[in-house]
C-alpha positions as CSV (number, residue, x, y, z in Angstrom):
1,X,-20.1,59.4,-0.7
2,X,-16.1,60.3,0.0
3,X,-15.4,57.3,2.7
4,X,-17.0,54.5,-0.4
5,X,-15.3,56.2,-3.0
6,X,-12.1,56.4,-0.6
7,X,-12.6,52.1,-0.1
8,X,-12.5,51.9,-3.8
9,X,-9.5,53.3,-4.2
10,X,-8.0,51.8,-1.9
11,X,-9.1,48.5,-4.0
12,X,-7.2,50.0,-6.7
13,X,-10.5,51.1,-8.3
14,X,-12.0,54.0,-10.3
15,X,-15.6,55.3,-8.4
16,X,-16.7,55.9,-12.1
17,X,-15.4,53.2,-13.7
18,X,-17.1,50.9,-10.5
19,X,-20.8,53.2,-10.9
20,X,-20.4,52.1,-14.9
21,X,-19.8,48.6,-14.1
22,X,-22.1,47.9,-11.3
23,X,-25.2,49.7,-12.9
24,X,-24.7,47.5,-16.2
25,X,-24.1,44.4,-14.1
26,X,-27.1,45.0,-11.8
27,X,-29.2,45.7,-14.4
28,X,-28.7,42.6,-16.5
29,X,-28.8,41.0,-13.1
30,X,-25.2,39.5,-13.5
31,X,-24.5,39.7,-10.0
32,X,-20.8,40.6,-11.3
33,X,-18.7,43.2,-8.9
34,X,-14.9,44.7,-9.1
35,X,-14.4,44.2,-5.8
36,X,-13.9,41.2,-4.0
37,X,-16.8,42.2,-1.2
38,X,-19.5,42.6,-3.8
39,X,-21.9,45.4,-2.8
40,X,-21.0,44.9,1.1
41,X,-19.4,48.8,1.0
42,X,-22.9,50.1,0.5
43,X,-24.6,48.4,3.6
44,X,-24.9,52.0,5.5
45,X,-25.9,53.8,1.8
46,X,-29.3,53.1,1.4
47,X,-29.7,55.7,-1.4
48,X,-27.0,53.6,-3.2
49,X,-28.6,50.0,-2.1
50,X,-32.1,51.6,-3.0
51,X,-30.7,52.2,-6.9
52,X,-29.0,49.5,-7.4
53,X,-31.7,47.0,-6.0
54,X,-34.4,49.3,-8.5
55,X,-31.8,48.4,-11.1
56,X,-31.9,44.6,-10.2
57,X,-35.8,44.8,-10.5
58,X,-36.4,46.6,-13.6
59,X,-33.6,44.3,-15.5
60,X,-36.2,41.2,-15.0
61,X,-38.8,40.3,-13.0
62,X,-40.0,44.0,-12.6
63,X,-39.3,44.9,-16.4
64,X,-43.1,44.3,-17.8
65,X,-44.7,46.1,-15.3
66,X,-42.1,48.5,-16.3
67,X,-43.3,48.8,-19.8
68,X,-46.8,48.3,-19.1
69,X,-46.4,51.4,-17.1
70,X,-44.6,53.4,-19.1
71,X,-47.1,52.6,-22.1
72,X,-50.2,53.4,-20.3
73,X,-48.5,56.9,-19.7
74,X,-48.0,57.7,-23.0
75,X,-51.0,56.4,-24.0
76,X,-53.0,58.7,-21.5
77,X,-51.2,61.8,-22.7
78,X,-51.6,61.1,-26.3
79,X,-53.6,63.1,-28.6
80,X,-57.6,61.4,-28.8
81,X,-57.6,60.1,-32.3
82,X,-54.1,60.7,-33.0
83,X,-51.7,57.6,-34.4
84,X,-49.7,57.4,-31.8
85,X,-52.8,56.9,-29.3
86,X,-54.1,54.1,-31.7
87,X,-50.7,52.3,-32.0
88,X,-50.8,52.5,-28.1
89,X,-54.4,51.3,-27.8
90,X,-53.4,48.0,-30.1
91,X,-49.9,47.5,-28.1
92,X,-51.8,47.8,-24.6
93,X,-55.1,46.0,-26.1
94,X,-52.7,42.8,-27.4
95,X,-49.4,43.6,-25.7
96,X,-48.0,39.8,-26.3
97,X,-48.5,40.5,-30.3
98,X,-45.7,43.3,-29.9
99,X,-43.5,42.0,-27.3
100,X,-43.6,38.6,-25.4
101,X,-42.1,40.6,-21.9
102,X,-45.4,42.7,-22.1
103,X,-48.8,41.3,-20.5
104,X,-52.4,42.1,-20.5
105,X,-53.1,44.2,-17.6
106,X,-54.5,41.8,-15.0
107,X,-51.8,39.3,-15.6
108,X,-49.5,42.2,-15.1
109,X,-51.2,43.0,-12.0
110,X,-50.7,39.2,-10.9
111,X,-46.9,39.6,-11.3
112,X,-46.5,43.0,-9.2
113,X,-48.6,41.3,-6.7
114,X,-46.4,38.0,-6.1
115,X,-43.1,40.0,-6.9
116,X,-44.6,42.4,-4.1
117,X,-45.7,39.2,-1.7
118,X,-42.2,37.5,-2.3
119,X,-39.5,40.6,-1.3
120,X,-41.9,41.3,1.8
121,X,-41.9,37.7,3.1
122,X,-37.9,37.3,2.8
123,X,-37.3,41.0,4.1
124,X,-39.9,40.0,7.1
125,X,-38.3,36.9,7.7
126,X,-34.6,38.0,7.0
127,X,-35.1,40.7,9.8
128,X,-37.1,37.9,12.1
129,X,-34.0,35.9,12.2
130,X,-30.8,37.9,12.0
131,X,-31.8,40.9,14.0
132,X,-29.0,40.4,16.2
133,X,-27.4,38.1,14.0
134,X,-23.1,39.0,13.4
135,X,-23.9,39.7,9.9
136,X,-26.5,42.9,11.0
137,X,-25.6,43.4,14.6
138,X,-23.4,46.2,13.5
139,X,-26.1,48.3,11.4
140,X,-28.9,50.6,12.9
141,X,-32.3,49.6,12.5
142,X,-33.2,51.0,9.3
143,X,-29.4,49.6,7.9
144,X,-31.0,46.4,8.5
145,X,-34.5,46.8,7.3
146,X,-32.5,48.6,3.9
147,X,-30.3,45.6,3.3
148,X,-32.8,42.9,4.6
149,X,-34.9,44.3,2.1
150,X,-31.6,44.6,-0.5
151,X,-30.9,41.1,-0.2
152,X,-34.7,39.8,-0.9
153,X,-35.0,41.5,-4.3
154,X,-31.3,40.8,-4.6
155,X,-30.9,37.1,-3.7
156,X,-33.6,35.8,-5.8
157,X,-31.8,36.7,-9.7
158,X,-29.1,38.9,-9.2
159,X,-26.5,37.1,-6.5
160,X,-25.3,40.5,-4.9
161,X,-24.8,40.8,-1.2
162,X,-24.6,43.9,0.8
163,X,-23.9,41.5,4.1
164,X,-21.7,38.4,5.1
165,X,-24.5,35.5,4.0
166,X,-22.4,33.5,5.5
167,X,-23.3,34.6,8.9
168,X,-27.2,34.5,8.3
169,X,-29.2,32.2,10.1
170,X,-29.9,28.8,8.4
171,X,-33.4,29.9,8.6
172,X,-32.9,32.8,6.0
173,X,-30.1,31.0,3.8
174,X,-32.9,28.1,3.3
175,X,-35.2,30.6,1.9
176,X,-33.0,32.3,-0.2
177,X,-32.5,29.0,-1.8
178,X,-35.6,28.8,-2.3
179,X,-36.2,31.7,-3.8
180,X,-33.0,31.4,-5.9
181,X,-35.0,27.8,-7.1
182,X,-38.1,30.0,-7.9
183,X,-36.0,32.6,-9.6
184,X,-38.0,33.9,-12.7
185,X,-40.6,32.0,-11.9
186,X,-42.9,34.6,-11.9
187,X,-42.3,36.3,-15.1
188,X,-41.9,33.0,-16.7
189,X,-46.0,31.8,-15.7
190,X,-47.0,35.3,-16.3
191,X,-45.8,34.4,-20.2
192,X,-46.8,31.2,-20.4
193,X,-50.1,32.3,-19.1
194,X,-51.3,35.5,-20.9
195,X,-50.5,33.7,-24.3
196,X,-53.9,32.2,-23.9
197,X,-56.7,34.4,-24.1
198,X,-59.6,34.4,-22.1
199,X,-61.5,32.4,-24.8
200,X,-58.9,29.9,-25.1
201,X,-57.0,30.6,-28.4
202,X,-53.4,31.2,-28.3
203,X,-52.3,35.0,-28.7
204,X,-50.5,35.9,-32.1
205,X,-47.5,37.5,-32.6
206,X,-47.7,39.5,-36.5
207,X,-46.6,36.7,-38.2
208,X,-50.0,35.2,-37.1
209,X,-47.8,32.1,-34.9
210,X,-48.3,31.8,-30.9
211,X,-46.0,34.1,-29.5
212,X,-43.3,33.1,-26.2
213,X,-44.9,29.8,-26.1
214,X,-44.5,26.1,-27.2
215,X,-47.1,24.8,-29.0
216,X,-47.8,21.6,-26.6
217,X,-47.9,24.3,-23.8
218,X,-51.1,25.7,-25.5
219,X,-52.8,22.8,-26.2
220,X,-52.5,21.8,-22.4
221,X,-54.0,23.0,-19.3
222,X,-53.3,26.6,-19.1
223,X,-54.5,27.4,-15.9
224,X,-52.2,29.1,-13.6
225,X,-51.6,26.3,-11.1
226,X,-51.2,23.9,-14.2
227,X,-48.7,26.1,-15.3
228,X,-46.6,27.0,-11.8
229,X,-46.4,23.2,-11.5
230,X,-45.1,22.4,-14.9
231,X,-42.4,25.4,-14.5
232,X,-41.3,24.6,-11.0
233,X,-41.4,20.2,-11.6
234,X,-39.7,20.3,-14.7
235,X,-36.1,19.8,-14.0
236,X,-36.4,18.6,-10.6
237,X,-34.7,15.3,-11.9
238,X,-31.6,16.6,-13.2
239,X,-31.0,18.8,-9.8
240,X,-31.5,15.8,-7.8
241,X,-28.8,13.6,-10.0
242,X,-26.6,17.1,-10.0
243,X,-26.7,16.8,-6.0
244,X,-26.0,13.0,-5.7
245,X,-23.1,13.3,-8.3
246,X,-21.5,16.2,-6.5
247,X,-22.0,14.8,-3.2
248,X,-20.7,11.2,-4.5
249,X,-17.2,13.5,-6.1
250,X,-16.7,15.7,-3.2
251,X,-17.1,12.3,-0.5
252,X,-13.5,13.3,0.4
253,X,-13.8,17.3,1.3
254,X,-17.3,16.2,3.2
255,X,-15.1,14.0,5.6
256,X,-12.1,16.2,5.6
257,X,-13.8,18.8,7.3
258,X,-16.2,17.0,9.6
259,X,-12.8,15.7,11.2
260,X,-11.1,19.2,10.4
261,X,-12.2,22.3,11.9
262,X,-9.9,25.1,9.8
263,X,-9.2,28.4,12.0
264,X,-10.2,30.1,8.6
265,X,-13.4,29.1,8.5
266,X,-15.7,32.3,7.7
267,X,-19.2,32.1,8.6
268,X,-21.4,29.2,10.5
269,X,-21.7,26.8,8.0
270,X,-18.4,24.9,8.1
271,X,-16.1,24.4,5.4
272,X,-17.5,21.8,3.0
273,X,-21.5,20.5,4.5
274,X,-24.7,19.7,2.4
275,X,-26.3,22.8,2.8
276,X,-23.7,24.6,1.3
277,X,-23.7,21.9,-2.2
278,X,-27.5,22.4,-1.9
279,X,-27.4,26.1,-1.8
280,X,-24.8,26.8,-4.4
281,X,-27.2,24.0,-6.5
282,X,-29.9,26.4,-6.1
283,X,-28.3,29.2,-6.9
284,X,-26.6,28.2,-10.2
285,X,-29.9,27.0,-11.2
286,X,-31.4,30.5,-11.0
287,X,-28.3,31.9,-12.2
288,X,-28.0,34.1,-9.3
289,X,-24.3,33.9,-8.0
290,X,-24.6,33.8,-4.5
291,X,-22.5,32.0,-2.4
292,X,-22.0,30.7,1.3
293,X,-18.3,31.1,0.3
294,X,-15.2,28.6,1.4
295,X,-13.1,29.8,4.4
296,X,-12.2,33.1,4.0
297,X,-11.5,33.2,0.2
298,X,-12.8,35.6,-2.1
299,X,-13.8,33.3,-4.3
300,X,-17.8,31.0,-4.5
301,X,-17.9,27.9,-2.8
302,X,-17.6,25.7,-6.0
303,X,-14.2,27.1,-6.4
304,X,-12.8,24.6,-4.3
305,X,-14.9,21.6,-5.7
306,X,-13.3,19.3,-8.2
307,X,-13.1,19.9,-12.0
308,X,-16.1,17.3,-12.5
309,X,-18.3,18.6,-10.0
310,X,-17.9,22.1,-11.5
311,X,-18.9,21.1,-14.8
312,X,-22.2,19.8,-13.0
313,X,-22.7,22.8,-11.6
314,X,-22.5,24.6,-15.4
């Protein structure tokens, strides 16, 4: 497209050297740009939002269906009785003895169908709320449905924004923080649970040990519930002393800008509030990289906390 690759430019950037960086980074979902308005230029490109969002999927939560796929392919066009069909047979038979980002087929069902579930409730919800919203207002309908959905596989492990978060409705910035918390959830259970098998014996990687797994995780209940719990429970502590610490350190910046309004605030959150701590929180602890952002800096909202604070956040 000649008015994006004309923006770049005029950023001082390379259109190749930006394609090279942004497919790697959206792939390993680093959330990392070269420019200082992350993927923002592409908001009107859905072929461009479309690719790199397919990127952010198949670097994680999307990557065993991935393989699953692409192994039942090849294993349907393989010659009947040939090797290569029976070393497919064995890898899609007892996938978690070959690699532990490969399930059984039901359990890889069971992940398409949440990672399905999730990006339709945050696109439906994201469009629900900022319809109108100064972040979408701008943007034709599909625009909005293409980066409403953008931003819901986007938000949850990657951190890119192809809109102003800052100017979405508290309503949709709550449940991106939520889905920042739940993160690789997901792909994580789907591990956890498919190293059992169905008669209650842990599967074995070649080395004839339980594969992806710690050993105290098989010997307790391995039911998916049981395990969604344990995953989602088990650091809750340690965020909620993170939050009290930060909001004990940063006492000064909360006050400052409740008596303060700054002309350069960007967005509707204010400068320095709870939601904002809370949200970049949630977002480190996914390592997704999003940010409500502080005034109208280029750099995250943490930039501006105090050293202390910052090495809470790490």
């Amino acid at each position: 497209d000649g008015e994006i690759q004309e923006r770049f430019r005029a950023e001082g950037l390379h259109p190749l050297t930006h394609a090279l960086y942004l497919t790697v980074s959206a792939f390993q979902n680093n959330g990392l740009v070269m420019t200082p308005s992350s993927v923002m230029d592409f908001a009107r490109s859905p072929l461009l939002l479309n690719t790199v969002g397919m990127l952010v999927v198949l670097g994680n939560t999307g990557l065993p269906v991935a393989i699953r796929l692409i192994a039942t392919i090849l294993e349907r066009r393989a010659q009947q009785g040939s090797q290569r069909k029976l070393v497919l047979d064995f890898l899609l038979e007892h996938p978690r003895r070959c690699f532990t980002h490969m399930f059984p087929a039901v359990h890889t069902l069971w992940l398409l169908l949440v990672i399905v579930g999730l990006n339709i409730t945050t696109t439906a919800v994201q469009l629900w709320q900022d319809y109108d919203s100064p972040a979408m207002r701008s943007l034709s309908f599909w625009d909005k449905f293409w980066n409403a959905l953008f931003q819901a596989v986007s938000c949850r492990t990657a951190g890119l924004n192809s809109v102003n978060i800052a100017y979405l409705s508290q309503g949709t910035t709550f449940l991106f923080a939520v889905m920042m918390y739940l993160a690789t959830t997901p792909t994580v259970v789907t591990m956890r649970l498919s190293a059992v098998t169905n008669s209650g014996r842990p599967e074995l990687d070649i080395t004839g040990r339980a594969e992806g797994i710690d050993e105290e995780l098989i010997k307790a209940d391995n039911s998916l519930k049981s395990q969604a719990r344990r995953y989602l429970t088990q650091d809750v502590t340690y965020l909620t002393l993170c939050l009290f610490f930060v909001c004990c350190l940063e006492k000064d910046q909360f006050t400052r800008s409740a008596k303060d309004i700054s002309p350069d605030s960007d967005g509707i959150y204010g400068d320095f509030t709870f939601f904002k701590v809370l949200f970049e929180l949630a977002s480190a602890y996914g390592t997704c990289g999003l940010s409500l952002g502080y005034q109208n800096q280029t750099a995250s909202f943490s930039g501006v906390w105090c050293t202390t604070s910052q090495m809470l956040l790490v």
